[in-house]
Structure formats: structure tokens, C-alpha cells
C-alpha positions in Angstrom: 27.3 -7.9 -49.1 30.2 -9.8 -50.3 32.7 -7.4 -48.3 30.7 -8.3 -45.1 30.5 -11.9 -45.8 34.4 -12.0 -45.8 34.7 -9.7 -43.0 32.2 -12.2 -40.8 34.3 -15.0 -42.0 38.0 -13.5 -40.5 36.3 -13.0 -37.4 34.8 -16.5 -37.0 38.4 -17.6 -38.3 39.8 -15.5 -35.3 37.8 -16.7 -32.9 38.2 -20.1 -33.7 41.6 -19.5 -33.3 41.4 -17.7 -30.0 39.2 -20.6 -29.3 42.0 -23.0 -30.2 44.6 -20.8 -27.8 42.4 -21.2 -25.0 41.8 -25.0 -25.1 45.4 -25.5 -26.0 46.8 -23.9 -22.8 44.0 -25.5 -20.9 45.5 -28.9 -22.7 49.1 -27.8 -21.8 48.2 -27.5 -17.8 46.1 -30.9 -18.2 49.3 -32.5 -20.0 51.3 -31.0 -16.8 48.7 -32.5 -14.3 48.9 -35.4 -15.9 52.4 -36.2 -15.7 52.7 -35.4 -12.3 50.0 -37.4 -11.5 51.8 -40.7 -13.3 55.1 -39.5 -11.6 53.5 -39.2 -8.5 51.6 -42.7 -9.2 55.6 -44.2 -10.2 57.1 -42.9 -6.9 54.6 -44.4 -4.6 54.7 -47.4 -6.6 58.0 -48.2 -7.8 59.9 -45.8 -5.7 61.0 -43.8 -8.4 59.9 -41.3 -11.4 58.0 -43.0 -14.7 59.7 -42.5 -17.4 59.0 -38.9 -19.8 60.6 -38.2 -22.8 57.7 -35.6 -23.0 59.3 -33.5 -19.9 63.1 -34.3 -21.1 62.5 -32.6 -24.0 61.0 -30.1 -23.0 63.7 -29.5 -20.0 66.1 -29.7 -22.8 64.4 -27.1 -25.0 64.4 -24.7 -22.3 68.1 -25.2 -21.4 68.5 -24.2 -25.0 66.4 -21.3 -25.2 67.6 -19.8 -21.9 71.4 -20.7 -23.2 70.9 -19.4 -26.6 68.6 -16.1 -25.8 69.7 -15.0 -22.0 73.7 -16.6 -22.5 72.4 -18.4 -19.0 72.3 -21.8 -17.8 69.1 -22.9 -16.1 69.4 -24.3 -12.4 67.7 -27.3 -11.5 65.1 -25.5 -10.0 64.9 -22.9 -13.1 64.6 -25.9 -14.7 61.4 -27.3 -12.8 59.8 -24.2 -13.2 60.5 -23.7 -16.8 59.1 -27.2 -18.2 55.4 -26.7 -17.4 55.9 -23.1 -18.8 56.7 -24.3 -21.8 54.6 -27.1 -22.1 51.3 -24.6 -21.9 53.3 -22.0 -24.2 53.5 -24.9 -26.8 50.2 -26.3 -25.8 49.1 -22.2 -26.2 50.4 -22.5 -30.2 49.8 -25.7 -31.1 45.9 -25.0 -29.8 45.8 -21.8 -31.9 46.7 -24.0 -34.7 44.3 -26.7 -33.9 41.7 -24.0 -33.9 42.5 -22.9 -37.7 42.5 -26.4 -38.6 39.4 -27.3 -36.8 38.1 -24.2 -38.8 39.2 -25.1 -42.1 38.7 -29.1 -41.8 36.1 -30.4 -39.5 37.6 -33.5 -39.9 40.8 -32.6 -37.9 39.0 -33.0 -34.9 38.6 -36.8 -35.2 38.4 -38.0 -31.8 37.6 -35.0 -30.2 41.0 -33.8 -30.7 42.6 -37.0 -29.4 43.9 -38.0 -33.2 45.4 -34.3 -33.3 47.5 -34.9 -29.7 48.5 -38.5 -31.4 49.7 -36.4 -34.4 51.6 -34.5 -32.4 53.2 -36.9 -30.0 54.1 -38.9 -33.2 55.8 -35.7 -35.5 57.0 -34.4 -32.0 58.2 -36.6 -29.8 59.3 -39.3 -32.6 61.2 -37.5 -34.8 61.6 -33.7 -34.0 62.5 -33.8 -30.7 65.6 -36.7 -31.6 66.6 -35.2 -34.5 67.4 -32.0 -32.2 68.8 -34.2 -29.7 66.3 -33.1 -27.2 65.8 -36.7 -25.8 66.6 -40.2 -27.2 65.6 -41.4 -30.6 62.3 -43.9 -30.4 64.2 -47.2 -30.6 66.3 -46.1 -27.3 63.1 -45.2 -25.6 61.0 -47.6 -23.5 57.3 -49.0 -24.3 56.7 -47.1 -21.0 58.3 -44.2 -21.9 56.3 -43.9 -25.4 53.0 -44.6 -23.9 53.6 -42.4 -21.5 54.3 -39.2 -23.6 51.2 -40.8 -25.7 48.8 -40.9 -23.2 49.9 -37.6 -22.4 49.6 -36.6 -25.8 45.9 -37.8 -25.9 45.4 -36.0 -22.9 46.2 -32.7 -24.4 44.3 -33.2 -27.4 41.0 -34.0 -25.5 41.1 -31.6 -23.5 41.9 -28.8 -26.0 39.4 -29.7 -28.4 36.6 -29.5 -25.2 37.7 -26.0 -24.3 38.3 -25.3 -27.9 34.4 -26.4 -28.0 33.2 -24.1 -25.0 34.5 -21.6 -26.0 33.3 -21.0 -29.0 29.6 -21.4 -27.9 30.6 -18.6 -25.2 32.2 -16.2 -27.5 
């Protein structure tokens, strides 16, 4: 009985974290979406891109990986197409983690998930990312530039902890 109990209760743990996977690479393509949505929305009205740490970063970070694990340098194309790759494998991992957290502390999910993308922005974007020298340190960056990368944040939280939600009634 006891032996059955625990073995239920790996497998809801697993699913919540397959669950968490899911809705965090669903997050990672909304985050995507949504920053070429603002980036269109900055070029048709202030003729240029908005401002993204979020995608500098992560353009960095892939410049890095490739360098470090393939001894290549990315082209600006290999570039463009590596970013949202990596944005949804992070998203991908960070969700899984989000699902084990959501499993172990309801309370996690504060804001259906929006406090956990605000979490992240915050550890991420304002003090892992610099201290790697991936993009500028906070007090370079715009007010723009960190509500942008917020609001993208929030995005991916949101919609990770929806799919996260779905599909654990489904499984």
C-alpha cells in the first residue's frame, strides 16, 4: 500500500513536470511572439527596434555556446535563428522546473505564474545575465529596456502556468 502510494506520487511528480515542460516551451514561443510583436510595434512607430536586453542575451549566449561547443562563430542570420531556439529551450527547462515547484508549493504559482516569470526576469536578466557579460548591467539599461524584458517575462510566466494547467487535466 505504502509502496503504491509512493509510486502514484513519482508519477504525478513526473507529470507535473512534463506538464511544466510543455507550458514552458509554449511560454518560450509566446515570449518570442511577444517580442517581435513590440519590435514590430517600435519600427512602425519609432522607426527602429525597442530595446531587449531579453534577446541580447540570449544572442550572446548562443554566440557562446556555438564558440565554446562547435569552435564556430554564428552569422548574423545563425544568429536570428538561434535566439528564439534558445529562448523556448530555456523556457523548455525553466517550465519543467516550474512544474516541480508548482508540485511541491502551490504557492509558486502566485499569479498564475506571472510572480514566477517576474522571478526570473529579476535573478536572470538583473544579475546573471551581467555578471556573464551577456548584456549591460541594470543601471546601463533603459526603463524601456527593463520593462520590456519584464513584460516579456510576465508573458512567459502566464502563459506557462495555463498550459502547465491544461495539461495536467489532459494527462
Amino acid at each position: 500500500m505504502v509502496s503504491t502510494l509512493r509510486t502514484q506520487r513519482r508519477s504525478g511528480i513526473w507529470k507535473s513536470v512534463a506538464a511544466g515542460a510543455f507550458g514552458g516551451l509554449a511560454g518560450g514561443i509566446a515570449m518570442s511572439g511577444y517580442q517581435a510583436l513590440v519590435n514590430a510595434a517600435a519600427k512602425a512607430i519609432a522607426g527602429r527596434p525597442a530595446l531587449n536586453q531579453d534577446e541580447e542575451a540570449t544572442a550572446g549566449a548562443a554566440k557562446a555556446i556555438s564558440r565554446v561547443a562547435f569552435q564556430h562563430e554564428l552569422t548574423k542570420e545563425e544568429t536570428n535563428r538561434a535566439v528564439p531556439a534558445l529562448q523556448c529551450s530555456v523556457g523548455l527547462a525553466f517550465g519543467a522546473l516550474y512544474g516541480l515547484l508548482a508540485d511541491r508549493a502551490p504557492q509558486c504559482t502566485a499569479g498564475k505564474g506571472t510572480a514566477y516569470g517576474a522571478a526570473i526576469w529579476l535573478a536572470g536578466d538583473e544579475f546573471v545575465v551581467p555578471v556573464f557579460g551577456l548584456a549591460e548591467g541594470p543601471a546601463q539599461a533603459s526603463v524601456p529596456a527593463h520593462l520590456n524584458a519584464l513584460g516579456s517575462h510576465l508573458i512567459y510566466g502566464l502563459v506557462t502556468d495555463l498550459t502547465r494547467s491544461w495539461a495536467l487535466k489532459s494527462l
